[in-house]
Backbone as a printed PyTorch tensor [residue, N CA C, xyz], in Angstrom:
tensor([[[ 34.7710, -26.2860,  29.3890],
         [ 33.7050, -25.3360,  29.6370],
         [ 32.3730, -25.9950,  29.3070]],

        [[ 31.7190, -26.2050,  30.4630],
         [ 30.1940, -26.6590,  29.8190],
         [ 29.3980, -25.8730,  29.1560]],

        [[ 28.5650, -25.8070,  28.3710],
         [ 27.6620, -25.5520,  27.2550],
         [ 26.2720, -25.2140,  28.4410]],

        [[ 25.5980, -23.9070,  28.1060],
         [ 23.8600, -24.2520,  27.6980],
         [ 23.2870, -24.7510,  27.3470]],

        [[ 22.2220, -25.2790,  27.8590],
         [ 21.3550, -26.7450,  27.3610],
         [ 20.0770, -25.4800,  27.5030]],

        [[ 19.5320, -25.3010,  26.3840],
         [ 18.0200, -24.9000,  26.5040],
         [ 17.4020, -25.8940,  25.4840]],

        [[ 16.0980, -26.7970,  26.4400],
         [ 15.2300, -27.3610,  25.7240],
         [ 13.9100, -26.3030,  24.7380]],

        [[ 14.1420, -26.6640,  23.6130],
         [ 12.5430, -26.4420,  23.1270],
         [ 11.4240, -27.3550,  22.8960]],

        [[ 10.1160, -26.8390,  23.0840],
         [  9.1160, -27.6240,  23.2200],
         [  8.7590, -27.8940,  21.3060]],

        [[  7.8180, -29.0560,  21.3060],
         [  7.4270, -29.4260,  20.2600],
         [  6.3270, -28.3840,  19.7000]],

        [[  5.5610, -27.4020,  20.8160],
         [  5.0200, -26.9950,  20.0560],
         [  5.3860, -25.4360,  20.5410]],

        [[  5.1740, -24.3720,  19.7950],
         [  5.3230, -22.6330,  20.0260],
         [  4.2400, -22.3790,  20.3500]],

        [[  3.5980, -20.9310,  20.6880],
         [  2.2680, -20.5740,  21.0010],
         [  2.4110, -18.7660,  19.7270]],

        [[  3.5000, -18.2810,  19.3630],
         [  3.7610, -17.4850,  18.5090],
         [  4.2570, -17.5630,  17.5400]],

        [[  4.3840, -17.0110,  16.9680],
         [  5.6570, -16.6990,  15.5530],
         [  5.3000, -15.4540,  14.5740]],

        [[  6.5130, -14.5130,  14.4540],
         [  6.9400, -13.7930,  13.8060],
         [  7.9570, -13.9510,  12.8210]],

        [[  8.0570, -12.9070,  11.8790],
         [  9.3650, -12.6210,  11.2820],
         [ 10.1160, -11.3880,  11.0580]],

        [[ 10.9140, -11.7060,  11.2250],
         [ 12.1370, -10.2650,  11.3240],
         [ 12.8860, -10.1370,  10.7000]],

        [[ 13.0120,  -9.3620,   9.8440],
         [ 14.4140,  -8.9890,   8.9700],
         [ 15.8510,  -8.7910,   9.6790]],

        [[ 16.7980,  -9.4210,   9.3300],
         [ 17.7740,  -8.8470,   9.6860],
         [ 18.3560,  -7.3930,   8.7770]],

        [[ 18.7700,  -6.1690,   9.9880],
         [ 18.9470,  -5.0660,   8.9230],
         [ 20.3540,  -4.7910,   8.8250]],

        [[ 21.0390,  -3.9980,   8.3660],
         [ 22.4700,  -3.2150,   8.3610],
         [ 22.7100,  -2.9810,   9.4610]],

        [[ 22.3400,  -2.8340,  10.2480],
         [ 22.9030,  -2.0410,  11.7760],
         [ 22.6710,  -3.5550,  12.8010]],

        [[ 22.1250,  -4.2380,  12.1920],
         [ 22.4230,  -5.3550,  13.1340],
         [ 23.6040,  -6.4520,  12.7230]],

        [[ 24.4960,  -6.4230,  12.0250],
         [ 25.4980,  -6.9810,  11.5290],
         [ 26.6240,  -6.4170,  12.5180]],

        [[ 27.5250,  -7.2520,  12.7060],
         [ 28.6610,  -6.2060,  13.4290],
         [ 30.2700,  -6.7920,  12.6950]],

        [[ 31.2800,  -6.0490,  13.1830],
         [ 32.5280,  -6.1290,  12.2160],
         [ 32.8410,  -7.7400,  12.1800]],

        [[ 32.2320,  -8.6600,  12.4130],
         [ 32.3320,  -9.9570,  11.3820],
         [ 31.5960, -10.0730,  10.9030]],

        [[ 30.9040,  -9.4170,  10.1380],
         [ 29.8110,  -9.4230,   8.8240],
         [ 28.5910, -10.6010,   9.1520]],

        [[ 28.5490, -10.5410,  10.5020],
         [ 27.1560, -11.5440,  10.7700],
         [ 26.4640, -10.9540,  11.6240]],

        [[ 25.4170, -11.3050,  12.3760],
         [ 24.3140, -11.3340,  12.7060],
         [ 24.8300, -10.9040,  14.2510]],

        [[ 24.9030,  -9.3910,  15.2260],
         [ 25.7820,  -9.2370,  16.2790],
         [ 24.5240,  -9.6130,  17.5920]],

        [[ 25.4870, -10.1590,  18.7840],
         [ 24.6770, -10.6710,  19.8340],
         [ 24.2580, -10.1060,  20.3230]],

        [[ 24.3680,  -8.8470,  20.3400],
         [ 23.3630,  -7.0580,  20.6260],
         [ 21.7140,  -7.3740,  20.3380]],

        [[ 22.2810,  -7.7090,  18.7210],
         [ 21.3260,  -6.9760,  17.9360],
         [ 20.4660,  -8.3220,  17.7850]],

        [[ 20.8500, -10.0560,  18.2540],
         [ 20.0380, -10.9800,  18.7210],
         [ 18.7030, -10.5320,  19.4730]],

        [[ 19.3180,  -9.7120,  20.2490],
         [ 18.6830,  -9.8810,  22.1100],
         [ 17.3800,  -8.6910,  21.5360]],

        [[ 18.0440,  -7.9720,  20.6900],
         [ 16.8040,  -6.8580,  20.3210],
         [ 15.7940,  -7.4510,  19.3070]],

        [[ 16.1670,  -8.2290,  18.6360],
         [ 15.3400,  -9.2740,  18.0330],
         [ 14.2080,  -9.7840,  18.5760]],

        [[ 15.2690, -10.2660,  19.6080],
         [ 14.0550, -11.6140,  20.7380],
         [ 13.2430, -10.0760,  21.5200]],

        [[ 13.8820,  -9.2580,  21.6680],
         [ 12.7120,  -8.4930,  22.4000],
         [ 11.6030,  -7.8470,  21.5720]],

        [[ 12.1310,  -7.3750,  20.2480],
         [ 11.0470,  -7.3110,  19.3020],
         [  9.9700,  -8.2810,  19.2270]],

        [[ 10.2280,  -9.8970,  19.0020],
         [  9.0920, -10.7220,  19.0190],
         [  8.1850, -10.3890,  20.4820]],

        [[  9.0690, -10.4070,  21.4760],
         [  8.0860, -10.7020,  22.6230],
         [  6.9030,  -9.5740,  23.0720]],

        [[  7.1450,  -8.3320,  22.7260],
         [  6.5630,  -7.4110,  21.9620],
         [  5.1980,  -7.8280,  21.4350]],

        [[  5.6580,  -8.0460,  20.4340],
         [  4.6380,  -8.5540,  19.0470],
         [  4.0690, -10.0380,  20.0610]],

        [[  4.4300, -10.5790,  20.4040],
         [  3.8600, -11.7140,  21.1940],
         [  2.9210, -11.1360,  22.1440]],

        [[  3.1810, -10.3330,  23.0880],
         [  2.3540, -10.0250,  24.1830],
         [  1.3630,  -8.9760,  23.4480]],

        [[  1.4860,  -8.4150,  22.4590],
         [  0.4940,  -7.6110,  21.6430],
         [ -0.9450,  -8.4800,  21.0010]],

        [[  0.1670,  -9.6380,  20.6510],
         [ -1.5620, -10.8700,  20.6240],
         [ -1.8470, -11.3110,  20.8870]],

        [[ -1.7640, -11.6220,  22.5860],
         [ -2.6970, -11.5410,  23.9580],
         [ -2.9390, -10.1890,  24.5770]],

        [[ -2.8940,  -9.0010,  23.9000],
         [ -3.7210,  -8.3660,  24.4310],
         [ -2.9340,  -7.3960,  25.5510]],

        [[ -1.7200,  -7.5420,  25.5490],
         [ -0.6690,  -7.1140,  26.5970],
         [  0.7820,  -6.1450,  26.0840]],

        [[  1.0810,  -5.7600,  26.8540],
         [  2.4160,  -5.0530,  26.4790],
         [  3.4110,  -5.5220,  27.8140]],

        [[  4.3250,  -5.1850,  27.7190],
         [  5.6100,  -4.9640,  29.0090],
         [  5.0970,  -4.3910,  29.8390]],

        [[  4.6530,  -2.9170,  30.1970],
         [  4.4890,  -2.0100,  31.1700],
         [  3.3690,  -2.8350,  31.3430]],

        [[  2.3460,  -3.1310,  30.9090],
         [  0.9670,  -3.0690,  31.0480],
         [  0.5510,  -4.7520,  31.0150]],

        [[  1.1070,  -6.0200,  31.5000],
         [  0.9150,  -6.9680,  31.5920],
         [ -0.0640,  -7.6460,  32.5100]],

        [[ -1.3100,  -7.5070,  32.0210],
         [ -2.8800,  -7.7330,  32.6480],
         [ -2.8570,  -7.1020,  33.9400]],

        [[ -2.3730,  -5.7540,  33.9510],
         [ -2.5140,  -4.7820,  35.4170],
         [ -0.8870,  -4.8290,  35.9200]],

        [[ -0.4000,  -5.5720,  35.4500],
         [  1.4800,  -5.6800,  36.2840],
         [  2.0360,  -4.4290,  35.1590]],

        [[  3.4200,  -5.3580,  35.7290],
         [  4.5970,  -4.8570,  34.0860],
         [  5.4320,  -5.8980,  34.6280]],

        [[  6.1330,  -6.5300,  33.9760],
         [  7.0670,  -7.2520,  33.2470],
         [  8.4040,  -6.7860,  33.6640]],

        [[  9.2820,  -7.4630,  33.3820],
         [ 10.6160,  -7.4720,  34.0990],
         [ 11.2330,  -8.5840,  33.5770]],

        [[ 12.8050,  -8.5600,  32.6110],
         [ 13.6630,  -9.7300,  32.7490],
         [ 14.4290,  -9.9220,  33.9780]],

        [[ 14.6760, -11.1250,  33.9790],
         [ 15.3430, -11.3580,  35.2930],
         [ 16.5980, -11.9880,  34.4590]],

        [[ 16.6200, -12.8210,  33.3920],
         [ 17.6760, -13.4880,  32.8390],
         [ 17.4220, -13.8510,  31.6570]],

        [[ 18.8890, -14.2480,  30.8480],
         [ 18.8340, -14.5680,  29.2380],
         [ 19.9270, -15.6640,  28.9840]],

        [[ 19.4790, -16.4940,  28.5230],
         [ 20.5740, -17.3400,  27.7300],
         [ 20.2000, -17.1760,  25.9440]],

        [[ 21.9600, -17.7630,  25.7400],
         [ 21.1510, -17.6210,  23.9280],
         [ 22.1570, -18.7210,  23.8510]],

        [[ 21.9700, -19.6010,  23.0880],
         [ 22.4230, -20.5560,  22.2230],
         [ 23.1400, -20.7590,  20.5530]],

        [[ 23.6950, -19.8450,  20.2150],
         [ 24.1700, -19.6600,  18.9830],
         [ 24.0730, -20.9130,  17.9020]],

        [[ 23.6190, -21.0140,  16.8850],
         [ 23.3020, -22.2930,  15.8780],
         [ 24.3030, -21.9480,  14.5220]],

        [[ 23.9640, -20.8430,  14.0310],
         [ 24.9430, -20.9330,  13.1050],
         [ 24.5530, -18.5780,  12.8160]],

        [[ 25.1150, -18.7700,  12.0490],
         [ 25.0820, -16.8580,  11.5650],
         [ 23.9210, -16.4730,  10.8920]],

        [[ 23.6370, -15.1870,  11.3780],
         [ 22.9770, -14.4180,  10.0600],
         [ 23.1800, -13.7500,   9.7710]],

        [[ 22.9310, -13.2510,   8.3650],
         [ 23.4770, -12.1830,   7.8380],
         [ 22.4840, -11.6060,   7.0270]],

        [[ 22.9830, -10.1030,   6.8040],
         [ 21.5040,  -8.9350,   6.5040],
         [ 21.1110,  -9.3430,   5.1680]],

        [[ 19.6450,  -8.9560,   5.2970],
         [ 18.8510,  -9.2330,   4.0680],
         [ 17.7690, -10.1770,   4.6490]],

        [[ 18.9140, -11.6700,   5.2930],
         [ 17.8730, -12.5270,   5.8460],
         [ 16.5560, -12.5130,   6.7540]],

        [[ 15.5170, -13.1870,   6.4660],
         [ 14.0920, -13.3460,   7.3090],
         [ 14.2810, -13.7420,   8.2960]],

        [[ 14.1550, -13.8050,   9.8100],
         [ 13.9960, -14.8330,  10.5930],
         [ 12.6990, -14.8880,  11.4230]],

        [[ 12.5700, -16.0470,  11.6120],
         [ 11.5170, -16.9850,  12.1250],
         [ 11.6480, -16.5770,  13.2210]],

        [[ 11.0530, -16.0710,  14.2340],
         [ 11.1210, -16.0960,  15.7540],
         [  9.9470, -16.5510,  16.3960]],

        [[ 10.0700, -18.5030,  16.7750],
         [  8.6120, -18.8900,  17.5350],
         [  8.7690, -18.7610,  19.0360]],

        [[  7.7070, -18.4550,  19.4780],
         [  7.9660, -18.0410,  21.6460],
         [  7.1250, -19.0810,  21.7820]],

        [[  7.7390, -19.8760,  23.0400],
         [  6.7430, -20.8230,  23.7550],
         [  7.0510, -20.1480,  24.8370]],

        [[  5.2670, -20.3730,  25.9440],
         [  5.7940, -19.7100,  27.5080],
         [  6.0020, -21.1920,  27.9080]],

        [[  6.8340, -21.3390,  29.3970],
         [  6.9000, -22.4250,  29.9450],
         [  7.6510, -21.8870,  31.2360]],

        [[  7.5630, -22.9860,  32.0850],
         [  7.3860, -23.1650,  33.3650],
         [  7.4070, -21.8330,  34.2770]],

        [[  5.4950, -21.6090,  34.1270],
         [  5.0050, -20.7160,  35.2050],
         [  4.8760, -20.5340,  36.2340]],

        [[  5.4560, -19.9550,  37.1230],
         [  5.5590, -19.6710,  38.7130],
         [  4.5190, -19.1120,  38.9970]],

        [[  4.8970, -18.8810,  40.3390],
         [  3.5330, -18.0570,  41.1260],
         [  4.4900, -15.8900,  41.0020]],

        [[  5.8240, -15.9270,  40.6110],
         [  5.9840, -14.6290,  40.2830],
         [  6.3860, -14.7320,  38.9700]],

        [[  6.5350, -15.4820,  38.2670],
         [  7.7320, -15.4210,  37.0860],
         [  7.3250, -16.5260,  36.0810]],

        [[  8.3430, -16.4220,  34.7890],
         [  7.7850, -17.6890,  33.6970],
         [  8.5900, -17.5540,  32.7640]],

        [[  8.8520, -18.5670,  31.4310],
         [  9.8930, -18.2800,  30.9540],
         [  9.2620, -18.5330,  29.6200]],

        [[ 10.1800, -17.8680,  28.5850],
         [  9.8870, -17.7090,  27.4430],
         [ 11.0060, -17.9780,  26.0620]],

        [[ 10.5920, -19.0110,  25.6490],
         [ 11.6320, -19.9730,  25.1630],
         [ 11.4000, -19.4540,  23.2710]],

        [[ 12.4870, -19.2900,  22.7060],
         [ 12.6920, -18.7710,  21.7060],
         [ 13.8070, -19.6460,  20.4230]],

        [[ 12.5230, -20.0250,  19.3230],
         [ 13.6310, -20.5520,  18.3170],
         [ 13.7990, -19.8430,  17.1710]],

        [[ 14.7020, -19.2670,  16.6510],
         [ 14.9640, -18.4720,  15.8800],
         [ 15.8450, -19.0370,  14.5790]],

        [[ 15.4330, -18.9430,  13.5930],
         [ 15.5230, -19.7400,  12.2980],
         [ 15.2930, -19.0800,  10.8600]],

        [[ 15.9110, -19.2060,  10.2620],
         [ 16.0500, -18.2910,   8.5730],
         [ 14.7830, -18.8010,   7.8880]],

        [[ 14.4930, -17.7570,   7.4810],
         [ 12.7890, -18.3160,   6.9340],
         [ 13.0170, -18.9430,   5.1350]],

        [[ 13.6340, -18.8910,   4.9460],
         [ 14.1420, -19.3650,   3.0350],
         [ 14.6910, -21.1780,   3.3540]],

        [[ 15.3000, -21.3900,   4.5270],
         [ 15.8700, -22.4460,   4.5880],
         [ 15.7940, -23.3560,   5.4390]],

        [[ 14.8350, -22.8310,   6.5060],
         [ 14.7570, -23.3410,   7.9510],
         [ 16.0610, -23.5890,   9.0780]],

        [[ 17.0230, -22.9630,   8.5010],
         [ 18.3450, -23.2140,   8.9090],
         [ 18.5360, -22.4770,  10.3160]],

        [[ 18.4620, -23.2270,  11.3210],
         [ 18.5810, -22.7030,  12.8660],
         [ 19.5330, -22.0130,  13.1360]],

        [[ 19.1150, -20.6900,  13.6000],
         [ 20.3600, -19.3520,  14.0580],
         [ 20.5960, -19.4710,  15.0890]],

        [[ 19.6810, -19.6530,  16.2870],
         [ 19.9410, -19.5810,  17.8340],
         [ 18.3420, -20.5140,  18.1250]],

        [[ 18.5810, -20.4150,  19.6210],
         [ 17.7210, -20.7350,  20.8750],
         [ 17.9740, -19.6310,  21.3830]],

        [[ 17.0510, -19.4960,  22.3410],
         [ 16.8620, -18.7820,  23.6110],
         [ 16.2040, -19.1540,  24.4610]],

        [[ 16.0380, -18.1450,  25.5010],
         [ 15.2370, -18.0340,  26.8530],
         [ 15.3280, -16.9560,  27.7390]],

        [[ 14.5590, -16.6330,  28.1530],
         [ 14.1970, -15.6070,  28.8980],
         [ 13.7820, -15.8100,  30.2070]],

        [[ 13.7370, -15.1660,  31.0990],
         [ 13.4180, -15.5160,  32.4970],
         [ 12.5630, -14.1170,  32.6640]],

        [[ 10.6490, -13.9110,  32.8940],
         [ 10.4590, -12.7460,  33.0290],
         [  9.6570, -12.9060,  34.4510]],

        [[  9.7470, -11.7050,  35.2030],
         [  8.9890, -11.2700,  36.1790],
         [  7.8360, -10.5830,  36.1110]],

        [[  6.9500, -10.6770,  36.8570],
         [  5.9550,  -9.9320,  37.2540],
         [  6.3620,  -8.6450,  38.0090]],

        [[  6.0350,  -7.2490,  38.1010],
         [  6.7650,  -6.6300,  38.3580],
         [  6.0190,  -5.4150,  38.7970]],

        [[  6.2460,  -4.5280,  39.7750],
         [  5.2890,  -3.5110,  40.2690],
         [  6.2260,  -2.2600,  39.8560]],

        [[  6.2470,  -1.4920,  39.3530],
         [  7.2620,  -0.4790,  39.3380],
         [  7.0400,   0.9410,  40.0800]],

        [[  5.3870,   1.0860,  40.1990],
         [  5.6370,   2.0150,  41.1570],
         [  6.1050,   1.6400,  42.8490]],

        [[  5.9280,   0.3390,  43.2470],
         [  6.3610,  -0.1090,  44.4320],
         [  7.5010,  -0.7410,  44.1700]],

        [[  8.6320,  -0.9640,  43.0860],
         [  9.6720,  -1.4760,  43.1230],
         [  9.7420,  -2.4830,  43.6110]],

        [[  8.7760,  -3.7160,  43.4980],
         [  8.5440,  -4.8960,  43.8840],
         [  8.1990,  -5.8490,  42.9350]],

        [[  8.3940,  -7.3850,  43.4980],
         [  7.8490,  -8.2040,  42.6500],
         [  6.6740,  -8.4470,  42.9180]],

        [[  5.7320,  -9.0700,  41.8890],
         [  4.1910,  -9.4610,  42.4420],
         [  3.8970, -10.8510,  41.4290]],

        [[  2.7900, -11.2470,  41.8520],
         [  1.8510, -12.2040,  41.2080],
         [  2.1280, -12.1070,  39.8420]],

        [[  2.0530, -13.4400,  39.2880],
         [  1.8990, -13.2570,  37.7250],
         [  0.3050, -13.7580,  37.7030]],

        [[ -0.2320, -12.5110,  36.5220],
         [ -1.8300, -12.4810,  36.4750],
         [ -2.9620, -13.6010,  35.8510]],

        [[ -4.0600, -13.7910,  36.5670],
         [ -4.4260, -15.1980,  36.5710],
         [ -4.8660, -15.1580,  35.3360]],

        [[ -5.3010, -14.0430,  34.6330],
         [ -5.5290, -13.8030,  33.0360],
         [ -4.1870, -14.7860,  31.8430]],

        [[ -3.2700, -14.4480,  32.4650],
         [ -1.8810, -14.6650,  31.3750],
         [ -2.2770, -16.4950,  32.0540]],

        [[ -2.3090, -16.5630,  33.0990],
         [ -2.0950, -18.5320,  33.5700],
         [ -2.9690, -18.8140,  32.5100]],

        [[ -4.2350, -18.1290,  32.5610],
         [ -5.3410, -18.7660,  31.9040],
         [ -5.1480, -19.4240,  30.9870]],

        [[ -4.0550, -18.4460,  29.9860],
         [ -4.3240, -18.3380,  28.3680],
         [ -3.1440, -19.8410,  28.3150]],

        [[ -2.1090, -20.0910,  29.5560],
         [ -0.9850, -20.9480,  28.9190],
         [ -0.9540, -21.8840,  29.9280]],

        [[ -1.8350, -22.1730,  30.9150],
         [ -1.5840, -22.9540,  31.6970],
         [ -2.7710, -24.1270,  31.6250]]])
C-alpha cells in the first residue's frame, strides 16, 4: 500500500494552539481522526480571521473543501497543547491549498501533517468562481 507524501514548507504564514479535550479522544485513549479534522478546521478559522476573512465570507466568495489528506505522526492525548502552523500553497485561478503541521507544544513532538484542498465557491449560484485577488495578494 503506498503512503501519502505531503510536503511541508520551511516556512508557515499562521499558528495557533489547541487543546486537546475529552470528547476528542476516542475508545483507544488517543487523539480520534474525527476530532483531527475539527482541529484543522478550528485553526483555519482562526487563520482566515487574521486576514480579515471567514469561510462564508472569503473577500466577497465562500470557501469550499474539495479534499483532505492527513498524515498521522504519532498520538495525542487529552490535556495536550497542539501547535497548528497553516501554510497556503499552490494557488490556482479557482482553488489553493492549505498545508498543516500539527505538533505538541511541551515537546515539539509531531502528531500529524495535513492538507486541504479549498475552493472558491458561490453558494447562492452553486458554482465555482475566482479565488479573490485580495487573498493572491496577501500569499502570492
Amino acid at each position: 500500500m503506498s503512503r501519502i507524501k505531503i510536503e511541508l514548507p520551511n516556512h508557515f504564514h499562521f499558528k495557533t494552539e489547541i487543546p486537546i479535550r475529552v470528547n476528542d479522544i476516542n475508545y483507544g485513549g488517543h487523539l480520534g481522526n474525527d476530532s483531527l479534522l475539527s482541529i484543522i478546521q478550528e485553526a483555519r478559522v482562526r487563520f482566515l480571521n487574521s486576514i480579515g476573512s471567514t469561510e462564508l465570507n472569503f473577500f466577497g466568495v465562500a470557501m469550499i473543501m474539495s479534499d483532505a489528506a492527513v498524515v498521522y505522526k504519532s498520538e495525542g492525548f487529552y490535556g495536550e497543547i497542539l501547535v497548528v502552523e497553516i501554510a497556503v500553497a499552490e494557488i490556482s485561478r479557482v482553488g489553493f491549498e492549505l498545508l498543516y503541521k500539527i505538533s505538541e507544544s511541551k515537546t515539539n513532538r509531531e502528531v500529524a501533517i495535513a492538507k486541504t484542498g479549498m475552493i472558491s465557491f458561490d453558494y447562492k449560484n452553486r458554482k465555482v468562481v475566482s479565488v479573490p485577488d485580495e487573498f493572491k495578494k496577501l500569499f502570492l
